[in-house]
C-alpha positions as CSV (number, residue, x, y, z in Angstrom):
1,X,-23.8,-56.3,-41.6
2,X,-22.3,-59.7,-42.1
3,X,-19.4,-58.3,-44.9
4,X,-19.1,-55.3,-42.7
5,X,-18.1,-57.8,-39.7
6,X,-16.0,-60.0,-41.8
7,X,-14.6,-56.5,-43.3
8,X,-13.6,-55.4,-39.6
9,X,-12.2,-59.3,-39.0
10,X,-10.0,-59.0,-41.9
11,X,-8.4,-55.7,-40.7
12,X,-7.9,-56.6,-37.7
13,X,-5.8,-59.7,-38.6
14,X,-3.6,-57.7,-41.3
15,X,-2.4,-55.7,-38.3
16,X,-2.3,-58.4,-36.0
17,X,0.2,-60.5,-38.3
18,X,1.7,-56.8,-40.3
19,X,4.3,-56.2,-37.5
20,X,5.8,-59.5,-37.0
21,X,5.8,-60.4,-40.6
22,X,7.4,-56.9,-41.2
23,X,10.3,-57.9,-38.7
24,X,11.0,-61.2,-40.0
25,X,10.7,-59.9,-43.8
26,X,13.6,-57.5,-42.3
27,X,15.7,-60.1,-40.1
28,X,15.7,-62.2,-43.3
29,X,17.0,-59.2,-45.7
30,X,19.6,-58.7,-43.2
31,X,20.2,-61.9,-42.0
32,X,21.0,-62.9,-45.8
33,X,22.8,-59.9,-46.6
34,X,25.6,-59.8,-44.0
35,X,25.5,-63.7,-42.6
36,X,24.2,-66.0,-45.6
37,X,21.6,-67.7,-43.6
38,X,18.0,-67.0,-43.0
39,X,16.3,-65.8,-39.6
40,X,14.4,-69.6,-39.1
41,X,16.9,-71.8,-41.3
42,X,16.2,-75.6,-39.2
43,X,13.6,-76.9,-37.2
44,X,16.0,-76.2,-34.7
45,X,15.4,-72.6,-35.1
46,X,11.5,-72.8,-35.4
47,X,11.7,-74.8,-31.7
48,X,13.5,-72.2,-30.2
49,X,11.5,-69.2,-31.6
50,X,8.0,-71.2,-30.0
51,X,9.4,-72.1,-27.0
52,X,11.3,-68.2,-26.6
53,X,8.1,-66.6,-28.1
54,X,5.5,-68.2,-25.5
55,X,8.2,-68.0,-22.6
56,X,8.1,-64.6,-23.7
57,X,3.8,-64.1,-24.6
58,X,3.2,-65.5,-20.8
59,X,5.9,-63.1,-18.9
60,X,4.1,-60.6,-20.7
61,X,0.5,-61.3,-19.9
62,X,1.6,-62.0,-16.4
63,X,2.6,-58.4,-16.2
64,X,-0.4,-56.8,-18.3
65,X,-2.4,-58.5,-15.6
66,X,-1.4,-55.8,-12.7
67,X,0.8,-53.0,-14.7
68,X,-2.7,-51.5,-16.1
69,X,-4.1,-51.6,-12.8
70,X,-1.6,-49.3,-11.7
71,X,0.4,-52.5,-9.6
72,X,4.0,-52.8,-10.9
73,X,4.8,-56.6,-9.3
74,X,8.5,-56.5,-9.5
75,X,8.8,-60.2,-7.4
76,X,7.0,-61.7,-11.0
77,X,10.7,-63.5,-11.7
78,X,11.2,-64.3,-7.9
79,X,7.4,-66.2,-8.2
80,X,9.0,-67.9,-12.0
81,X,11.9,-69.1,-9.8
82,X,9.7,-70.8,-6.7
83,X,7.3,-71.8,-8.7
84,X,10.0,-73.8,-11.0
85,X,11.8,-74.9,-8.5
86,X,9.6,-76.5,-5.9
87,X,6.6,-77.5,-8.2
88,X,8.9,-78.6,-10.9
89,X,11.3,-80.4,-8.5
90,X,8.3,-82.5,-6.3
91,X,6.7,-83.6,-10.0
92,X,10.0,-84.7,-11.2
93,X,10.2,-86.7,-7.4
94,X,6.5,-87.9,-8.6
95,X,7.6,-89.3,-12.2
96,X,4.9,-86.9,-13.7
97,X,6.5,-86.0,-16.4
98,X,6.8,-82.9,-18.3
99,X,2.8,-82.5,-18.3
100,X,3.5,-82.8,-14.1
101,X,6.1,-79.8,-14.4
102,X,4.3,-77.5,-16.2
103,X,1.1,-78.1,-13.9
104,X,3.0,-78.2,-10.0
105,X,5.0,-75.2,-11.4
106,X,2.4,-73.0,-12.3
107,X,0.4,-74.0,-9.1
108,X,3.5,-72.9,-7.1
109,X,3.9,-69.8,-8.7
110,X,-0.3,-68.8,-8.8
111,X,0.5,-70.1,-4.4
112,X,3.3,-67.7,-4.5
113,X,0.8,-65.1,-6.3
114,X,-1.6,-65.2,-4.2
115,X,0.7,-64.7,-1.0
116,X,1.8,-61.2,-2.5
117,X,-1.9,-60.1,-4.1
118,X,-3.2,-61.4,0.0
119,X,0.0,-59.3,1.5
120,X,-0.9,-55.7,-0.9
121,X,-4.5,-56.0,0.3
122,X,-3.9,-56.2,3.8
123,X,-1.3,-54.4,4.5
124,X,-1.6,-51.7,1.8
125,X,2.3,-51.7,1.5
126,X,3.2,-49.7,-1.8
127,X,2.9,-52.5,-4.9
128,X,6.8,-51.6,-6.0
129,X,8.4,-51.8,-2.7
130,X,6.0,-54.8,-1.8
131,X,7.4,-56.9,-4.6
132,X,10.8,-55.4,-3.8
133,X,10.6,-57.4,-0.7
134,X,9.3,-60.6,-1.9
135,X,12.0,-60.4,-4.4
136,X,14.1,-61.1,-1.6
137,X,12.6,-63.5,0.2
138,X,11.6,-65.6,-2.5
139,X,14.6,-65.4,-3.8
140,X,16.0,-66.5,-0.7
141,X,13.5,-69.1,-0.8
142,X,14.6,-70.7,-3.9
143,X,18.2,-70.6,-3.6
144,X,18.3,-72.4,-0.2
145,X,16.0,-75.1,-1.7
146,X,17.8,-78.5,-3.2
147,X,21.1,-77.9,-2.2
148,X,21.2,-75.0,-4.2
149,X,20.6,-77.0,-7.4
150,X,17.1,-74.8,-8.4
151,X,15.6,-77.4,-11.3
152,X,17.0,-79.3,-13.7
153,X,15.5,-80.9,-17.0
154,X,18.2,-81.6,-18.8
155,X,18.4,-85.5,-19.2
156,X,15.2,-86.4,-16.9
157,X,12.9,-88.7,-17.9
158,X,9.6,-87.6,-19.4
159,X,10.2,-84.0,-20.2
160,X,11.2,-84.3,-23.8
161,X,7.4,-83.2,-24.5
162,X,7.7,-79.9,-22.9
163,X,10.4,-79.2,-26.5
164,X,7.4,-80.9,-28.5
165,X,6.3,-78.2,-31.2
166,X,3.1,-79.9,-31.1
167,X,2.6,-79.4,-27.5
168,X,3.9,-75.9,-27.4
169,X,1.8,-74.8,-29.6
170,X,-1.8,-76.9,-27.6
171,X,0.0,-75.1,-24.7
172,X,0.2,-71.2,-26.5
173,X,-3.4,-71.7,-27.4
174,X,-5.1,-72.8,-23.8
175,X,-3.1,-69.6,-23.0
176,X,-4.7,-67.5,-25.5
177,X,-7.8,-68.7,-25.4
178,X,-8.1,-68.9,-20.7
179,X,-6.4,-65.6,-20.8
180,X,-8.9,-63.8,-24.0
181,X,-12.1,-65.4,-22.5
182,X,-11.1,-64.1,-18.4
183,X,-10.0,-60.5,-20.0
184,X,-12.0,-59.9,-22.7
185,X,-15.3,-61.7,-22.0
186,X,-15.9,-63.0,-18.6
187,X,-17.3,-60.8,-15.3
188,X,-13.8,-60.9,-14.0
189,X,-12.9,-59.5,-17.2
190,X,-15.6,-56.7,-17.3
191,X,-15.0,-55.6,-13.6
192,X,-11.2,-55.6,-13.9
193,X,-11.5,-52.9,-17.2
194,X,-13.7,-50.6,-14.8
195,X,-10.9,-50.8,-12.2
196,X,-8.3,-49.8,-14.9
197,X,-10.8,-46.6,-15.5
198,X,-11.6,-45.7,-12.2
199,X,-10.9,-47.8,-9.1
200,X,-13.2,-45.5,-7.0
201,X,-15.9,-45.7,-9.0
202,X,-15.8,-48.8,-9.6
203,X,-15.6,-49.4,-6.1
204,X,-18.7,-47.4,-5.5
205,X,-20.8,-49.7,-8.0
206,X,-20.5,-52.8,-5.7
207,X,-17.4,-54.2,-7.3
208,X,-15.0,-55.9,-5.0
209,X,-11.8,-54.5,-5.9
210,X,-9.5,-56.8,-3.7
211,X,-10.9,-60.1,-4.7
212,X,-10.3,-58.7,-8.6
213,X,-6.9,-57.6,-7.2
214,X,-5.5,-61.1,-5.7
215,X,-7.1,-62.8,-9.0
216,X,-4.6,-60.8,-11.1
217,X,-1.8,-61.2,-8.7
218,X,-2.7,-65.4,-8.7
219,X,-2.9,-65.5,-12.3
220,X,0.1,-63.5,-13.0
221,X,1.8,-66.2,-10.8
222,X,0.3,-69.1,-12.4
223,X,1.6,-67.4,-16.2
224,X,5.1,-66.6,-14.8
225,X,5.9,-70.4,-13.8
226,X,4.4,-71.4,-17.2
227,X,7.3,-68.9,-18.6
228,X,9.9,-70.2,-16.4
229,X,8.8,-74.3,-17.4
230,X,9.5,-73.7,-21.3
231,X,12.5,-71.4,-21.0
232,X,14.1,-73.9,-18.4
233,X,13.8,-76.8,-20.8
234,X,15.1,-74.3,-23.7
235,X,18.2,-74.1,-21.0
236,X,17.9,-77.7,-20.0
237,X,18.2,-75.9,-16.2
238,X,17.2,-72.7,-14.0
239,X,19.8,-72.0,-11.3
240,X,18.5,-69.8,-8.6
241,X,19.9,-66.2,-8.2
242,X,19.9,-63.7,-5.6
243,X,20.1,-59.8,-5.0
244,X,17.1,-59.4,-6.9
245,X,18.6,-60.8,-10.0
246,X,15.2,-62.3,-10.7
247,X,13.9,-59.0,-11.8
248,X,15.9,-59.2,-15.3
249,X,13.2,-61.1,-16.7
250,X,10.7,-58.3,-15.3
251,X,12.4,-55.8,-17.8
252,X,13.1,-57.7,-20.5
253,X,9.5,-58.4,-21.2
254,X,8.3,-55.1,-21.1
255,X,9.3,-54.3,-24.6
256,X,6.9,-57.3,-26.2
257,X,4.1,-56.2,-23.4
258,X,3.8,-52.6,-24.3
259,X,4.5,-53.1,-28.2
260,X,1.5,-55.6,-27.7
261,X,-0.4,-53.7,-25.9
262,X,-0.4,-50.8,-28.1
263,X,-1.0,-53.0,-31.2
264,X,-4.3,-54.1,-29.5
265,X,-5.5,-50.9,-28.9
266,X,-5.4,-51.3,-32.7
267,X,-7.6,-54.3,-33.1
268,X,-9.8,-53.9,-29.6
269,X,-7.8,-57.4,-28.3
270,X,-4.9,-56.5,-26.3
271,X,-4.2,-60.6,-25.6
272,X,-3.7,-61.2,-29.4
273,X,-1.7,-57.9,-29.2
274,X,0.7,-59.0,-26.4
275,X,1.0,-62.2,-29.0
276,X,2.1,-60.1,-31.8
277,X,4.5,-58.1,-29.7
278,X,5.9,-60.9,-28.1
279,X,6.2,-62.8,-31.8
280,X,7.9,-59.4,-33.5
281,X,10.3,-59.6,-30.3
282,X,11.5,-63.1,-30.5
283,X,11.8,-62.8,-33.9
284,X,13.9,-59.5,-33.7
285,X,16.5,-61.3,-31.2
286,X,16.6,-64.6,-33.3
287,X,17.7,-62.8,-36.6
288,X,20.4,-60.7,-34.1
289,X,21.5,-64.1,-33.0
290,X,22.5,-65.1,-36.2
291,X,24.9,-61.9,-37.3
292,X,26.7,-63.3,-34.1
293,X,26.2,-60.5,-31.7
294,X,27.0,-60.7,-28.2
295,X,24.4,-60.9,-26.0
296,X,25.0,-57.4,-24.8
297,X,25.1,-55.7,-28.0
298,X,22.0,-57.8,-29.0
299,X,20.3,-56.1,-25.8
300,X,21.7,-52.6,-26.2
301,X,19.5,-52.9,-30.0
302,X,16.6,-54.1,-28.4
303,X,16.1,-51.5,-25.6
304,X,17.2,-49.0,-28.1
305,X,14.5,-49.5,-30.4
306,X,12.1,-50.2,-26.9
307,X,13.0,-46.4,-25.8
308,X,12.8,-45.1,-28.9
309,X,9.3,-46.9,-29.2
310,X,7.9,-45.5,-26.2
311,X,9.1,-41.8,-27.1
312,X,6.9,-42.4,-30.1
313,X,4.1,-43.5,-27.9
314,X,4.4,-41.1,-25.3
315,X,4.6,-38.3,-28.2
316,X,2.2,-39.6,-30.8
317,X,-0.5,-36.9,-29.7
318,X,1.2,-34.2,-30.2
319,X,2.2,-36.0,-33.6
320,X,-1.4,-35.9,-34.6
321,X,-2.1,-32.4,-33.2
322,X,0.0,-31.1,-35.3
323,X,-0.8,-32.9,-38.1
324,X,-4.3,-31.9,-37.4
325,X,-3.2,-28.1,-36.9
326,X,-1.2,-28.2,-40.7
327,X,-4.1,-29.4,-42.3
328,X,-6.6,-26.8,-40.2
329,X,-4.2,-24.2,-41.2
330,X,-4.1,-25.9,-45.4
331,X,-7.8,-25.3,-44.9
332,X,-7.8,-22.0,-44.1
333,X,-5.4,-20.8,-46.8
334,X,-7.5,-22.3,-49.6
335,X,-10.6,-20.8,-47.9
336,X,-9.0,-17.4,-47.9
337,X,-7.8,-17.7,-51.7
338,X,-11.2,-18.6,-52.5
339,X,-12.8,-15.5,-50.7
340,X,-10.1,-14.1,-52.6
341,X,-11.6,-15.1,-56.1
């Protein structure tokens, strides 16, 4: 039982680590081949695909936490933004550093969280068009705020750990390991999986679907400032936008959020999945980075191979029906020759 367990372990880490290690295996070939360099060539590099790769794992997880509920939050960037901006604005007025940031942003942005998840339960407003209109108003929010400044880290005092390899990679795993033991292990966990299957039922079995509701919508809140606090010190600033500008970052994670999801499906652990997707992401943008691209040429290749990715996904059952059917149909041939004989 134990080798059968440590079997299964095994497996499951080859597939967690086979797609990003594919992509970088790739990104190096042609990374070499047309620009003479590799995909991570400096420590320079390896800081920017951590700090990218978790800014892009918690964006992710912040959407996995309503989209498979059925609740697409599109005011998750517009939460990133107040969240950075006031939290990370009053800890920099408090000298608290860095640490202070990343702690008074993510507490803005799980306040901001649970304004929307306490707004869908009460007033029943359609998710989509709900965040639609917080867009707007936090949006609004955040640009009036600080003269219009949003939040700057370039140069302050303190911050230099939030670049700290060490202390981005303590930070990615309290992520993974909050976010694995709430969704895969913990009551919350449990009762949110029997709302993905069946919100009714689950409803009738005694579990309170609105308090599991606002919990998603807090923590999704709470991951989206973490994002924002790492990709504004990659930036050095985050300048507030309007007209629902916000919702770029909403899109551009999707890719690493279903890619992850569907590699957990693979490996029963769709938090480690949403890692590997994320990773394989990152990794695919870094290597594009260094052939030179523009940044829209660089996105037109990405959400090419996201589309075509999701045909796949969308199609793979009818893939393995008729696989299924040509072997069925293999079958019966050689059972008719041998009747035959």
């Amino acid at each position: 039982m134990k080798h059968g367990t440590l079997q299964y372990q095994v497996k499951n880490i080859i597939k967690l680590i086979s797609l990003p290690l594919a992509v970088f295996i790739v990104m190096n070939i042609v990374d070499m081949t047309i620009a003479g360099t590799t995909t991570v060539s400096s420590i320079t590099d390896l800081k920017t695909l951590l700090r990218t790769g978790l800014t892009c794992y918690c964006f992710a997880l912040a959407l996995n936490c309503n989209l498979l509920s059925g609740r697409m939050d599109l005011s998750a960037g517009a939460q990133m933004f107040m969240g950075c901006i006031f939290g990370g604005n009053l800890a920099l007025q408090l000298n608290l550093g860095g640490i202070g940031v990343l702690i008074f942003s993510m507490a803005g942005g799980a306040l901001c969280g649970l304004l929307v998840g306490l707004l869908f339960v009460n007033l029943r407003i359609l998710p989509m068009v709900l965040g639609l209109g917080m867009t707007l108003i936090f949006e609004c929010f955040s640009f009036g705020a600080y003269n219009q400044q949003g939040l700057m880290l370039y140069g302050k005092q303190g911050v230099a750990i939030l670049s700290d390899v060490t202390f981005i990679l303590i930070v990615a795993v309290l992520v993974l390991a909050v976010m694995t033991y709430l969704f895969q292990y913990s009551p919350f966990g449990y009762r949110r999986r029997a709302i993905q299957g069946n919100q009714k039922l689950a409803a009738d079995a005694g579990i309170n679907i609105f308090v599991n509701c606002v919990v998603c919508y807090v923590l999704a809140g709470a991951l989206v400032a973490c994002a924002g606090v790492f990709d504004t010190a990659y930036k050095g600033s985050l300048t507030p936008v309007l007209g629902m500008s916000s919702n770029s970052s909403v899109f551009s994670n999707m890719f690493p959020l279903f890619l992850g999801i569907y590699i957990g499906g693979y490996i029963g652990n769709p938090i480690l999945g949403v890692l590997s997707g994320s990773i394989s992401v990152r990794l695919l943008i870094l290597g594009l980075s260094k052939l030179s691209m523009e940044g829209s040429v660089q996105n037109i290749i990405v959400y090419s191979l996201f589309l075509l990715f999701m045909i796949y996904k969308m199609n793979v059952d009818k893939l393995d029906y008729l696989k299924k059917k040509k072997e069925r149909i293999r079958l019966a041939q050689q059972t008719k020759l041998y009747m035959q004989n």
